[in-house]
N, C-alpha and C positions, 0 to 999 in steps of 0.2 A: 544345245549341249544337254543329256540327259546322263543324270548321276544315278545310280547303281550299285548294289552292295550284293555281295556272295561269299559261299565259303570255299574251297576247292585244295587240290592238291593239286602245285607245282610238277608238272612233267619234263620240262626241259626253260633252257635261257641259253642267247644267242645273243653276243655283242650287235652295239647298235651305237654307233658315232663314238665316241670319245670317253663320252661316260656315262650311255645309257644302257639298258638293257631289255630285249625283247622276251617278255616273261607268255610262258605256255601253260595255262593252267586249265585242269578239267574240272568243272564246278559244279556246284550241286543243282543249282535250278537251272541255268545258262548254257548248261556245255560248255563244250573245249572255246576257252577264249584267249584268244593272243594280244596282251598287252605292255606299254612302254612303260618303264621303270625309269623313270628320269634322274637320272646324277648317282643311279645304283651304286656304279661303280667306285663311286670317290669315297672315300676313306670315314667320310664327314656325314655319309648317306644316314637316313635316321631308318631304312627298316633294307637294306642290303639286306644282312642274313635272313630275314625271313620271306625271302622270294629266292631260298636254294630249289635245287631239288627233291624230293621228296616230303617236303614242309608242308603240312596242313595248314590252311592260312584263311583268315578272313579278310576278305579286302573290301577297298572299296573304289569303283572307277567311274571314268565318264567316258562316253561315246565319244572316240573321233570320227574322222572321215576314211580310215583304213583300219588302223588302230588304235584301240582303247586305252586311253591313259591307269596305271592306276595311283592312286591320289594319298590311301591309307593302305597297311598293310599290317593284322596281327595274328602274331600266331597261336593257333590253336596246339597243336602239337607236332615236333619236329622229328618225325620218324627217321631224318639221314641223322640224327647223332647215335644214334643207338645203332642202326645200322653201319655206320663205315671203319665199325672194328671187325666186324665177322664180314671174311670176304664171302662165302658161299651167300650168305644174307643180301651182303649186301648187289653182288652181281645178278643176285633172284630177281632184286626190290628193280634195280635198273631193265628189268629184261618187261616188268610189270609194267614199268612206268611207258616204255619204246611202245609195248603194243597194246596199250592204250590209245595212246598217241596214231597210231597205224591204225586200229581199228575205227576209232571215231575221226572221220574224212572230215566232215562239214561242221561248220564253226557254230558257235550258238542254237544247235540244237540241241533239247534239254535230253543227257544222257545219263536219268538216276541213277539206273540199275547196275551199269557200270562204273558210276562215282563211287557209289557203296562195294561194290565189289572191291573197288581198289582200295581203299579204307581200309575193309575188311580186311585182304591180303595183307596189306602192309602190319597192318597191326599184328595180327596173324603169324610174321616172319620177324617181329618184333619180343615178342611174346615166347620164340625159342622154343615150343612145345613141340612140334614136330620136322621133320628133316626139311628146309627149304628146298630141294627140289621137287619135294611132293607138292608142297604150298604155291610153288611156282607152278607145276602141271594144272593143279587143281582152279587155279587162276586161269589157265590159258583157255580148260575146256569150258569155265562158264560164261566164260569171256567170249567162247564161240558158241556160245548158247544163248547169251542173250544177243546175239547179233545175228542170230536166226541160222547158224553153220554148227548145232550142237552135231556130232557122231552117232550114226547107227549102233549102238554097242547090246542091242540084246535081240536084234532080229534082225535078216537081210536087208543092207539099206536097198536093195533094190525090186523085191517080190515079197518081203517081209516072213520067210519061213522061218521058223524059231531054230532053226539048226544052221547053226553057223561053222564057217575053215577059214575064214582070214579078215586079213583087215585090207581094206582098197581106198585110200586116197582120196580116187577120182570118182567112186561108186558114192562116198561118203559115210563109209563106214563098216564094219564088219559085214560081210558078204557070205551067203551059202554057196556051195561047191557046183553048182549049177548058174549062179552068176558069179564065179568070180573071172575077173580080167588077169591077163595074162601078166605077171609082176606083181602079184598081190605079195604082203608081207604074211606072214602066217606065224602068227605068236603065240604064246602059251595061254591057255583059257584062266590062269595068273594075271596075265596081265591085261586080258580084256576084265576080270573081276576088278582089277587097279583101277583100271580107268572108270568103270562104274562108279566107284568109292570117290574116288574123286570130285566126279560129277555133282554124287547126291551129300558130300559132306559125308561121310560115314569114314571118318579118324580110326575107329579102329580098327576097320579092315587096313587101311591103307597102311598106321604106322606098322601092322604084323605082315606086312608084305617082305618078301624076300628080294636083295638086293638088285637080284640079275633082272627081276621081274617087273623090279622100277625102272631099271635102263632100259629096257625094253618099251615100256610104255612112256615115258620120256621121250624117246624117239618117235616114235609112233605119232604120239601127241604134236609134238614141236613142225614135224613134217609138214602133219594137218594143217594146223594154224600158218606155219607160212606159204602154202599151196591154196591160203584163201585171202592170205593177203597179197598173193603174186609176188612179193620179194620178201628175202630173209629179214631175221630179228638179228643185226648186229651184235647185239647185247651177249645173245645164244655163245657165241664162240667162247666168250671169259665163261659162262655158268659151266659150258661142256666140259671145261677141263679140271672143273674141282672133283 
């Protein structure tokens, strides 16, 4: 039996016998690890709420044979209380948390750069300085950049000419008029400048973006990300309709 300590953000929990629960968290050194929460659920539990979701938490577990007990639980900071009075927020922070979850497959492999990014966002969406659906794009594309699927956005993703007419999907990213594929989308050079900002951090192109211009690149974005995850982001359907 080896003991282990990390710190991580809760992604999801899924009932487990009677009164346990299967807790999902992405951590800082460890990666995404799934472990039991023994008597969570009873009334009597000594750290229940601090294995919700979206809870920053430090734990501490041991190795089972499938999975990982964990044994302590404290929290560092509980980003769903502040989160689950603003729905827009809070349907962002859930859509962050799902493609986390989707994007990192394999268990215990150490995935900083994405713990930190989620951090970041949440805090980010917490903090109310800018419109969460920018916060949520801007999360989606670095999230496919550190998973090695960032977007061609300033040259052909496919002969690299600096002149570009559309965005393509499948090409992987803005395309010139000499490769593009047949159903390419063709957006406003707004919104490929959006998604740029988004990309490299740059708040204040993005918050002076016009609104049609965010929808647009919303879409654009959300497409991409789930055309690399091979299935949709459930979560998507509540954020689309704020």
């Amino acid at each position: 039996m080896s003991l282990y300590r990390d710190e991580g953000v809760v992604l999801r929990t899924q009932k487990l016998g009677e009164a346990d629960r299967i807790i999902t968290v992405l951590t800082k050194r460890t990666g995404k690890v799934r472990g039991v929460a023994k008597g969570v659920r009873r009334t009597t539990s000594r750290f229940g709420a601090r294995l919700e979701p979206f809870t920053h938490v430090d734990l501490q577990l041991y190795t089972g044979r499938s999975l990982d007990v964990i044994t302590q639980a404290e929290t560092i900071r509980p980003y769903g209380e502040a989160l689950v009075t603003d729905y827009p927020r809070y349907t962002a922070g859930t859509a962050m948390l799902e493609t986390a979850d989707r994007l990192i497959v394999a268990e215990k492999e150490p995935a900083l750069r994405q713990f930190l990014l989620l951090v970041g966002g949440l805090r980010t969406l917490v903090e109310g300085e800018h419109d969460p659906r920018l916060i949520l794009d801007a999360f989606f594309l670095r999230s496919l950049a550190v998973a090695g699927y960032a977007p061609a956005l300033e040259a052909c993703a496919r002969c690299s000419a600096p002149s570009v007419r559309a965005f393509a999907i499948v090409a992987g990213g803005v395309v010139c008029g000499a490769c593009r594929p047949a159903g390419a989308a063709v957006p406003a050079p707004e919104t490929i400048t959006l998604m740029i900002a988004l990309l490299r951090g740059d708040w204040a192109t993005a918050d002076a973006s016009e609104s049609r211009h965010r929808s647009e690149c919303s879409g654009l974005v959300a497409a991409y990300l789930q055309w690399h995850l091979e299935h949709g982001i459930r979560s998507l359907r509540h954020v689309e309709r704020v």
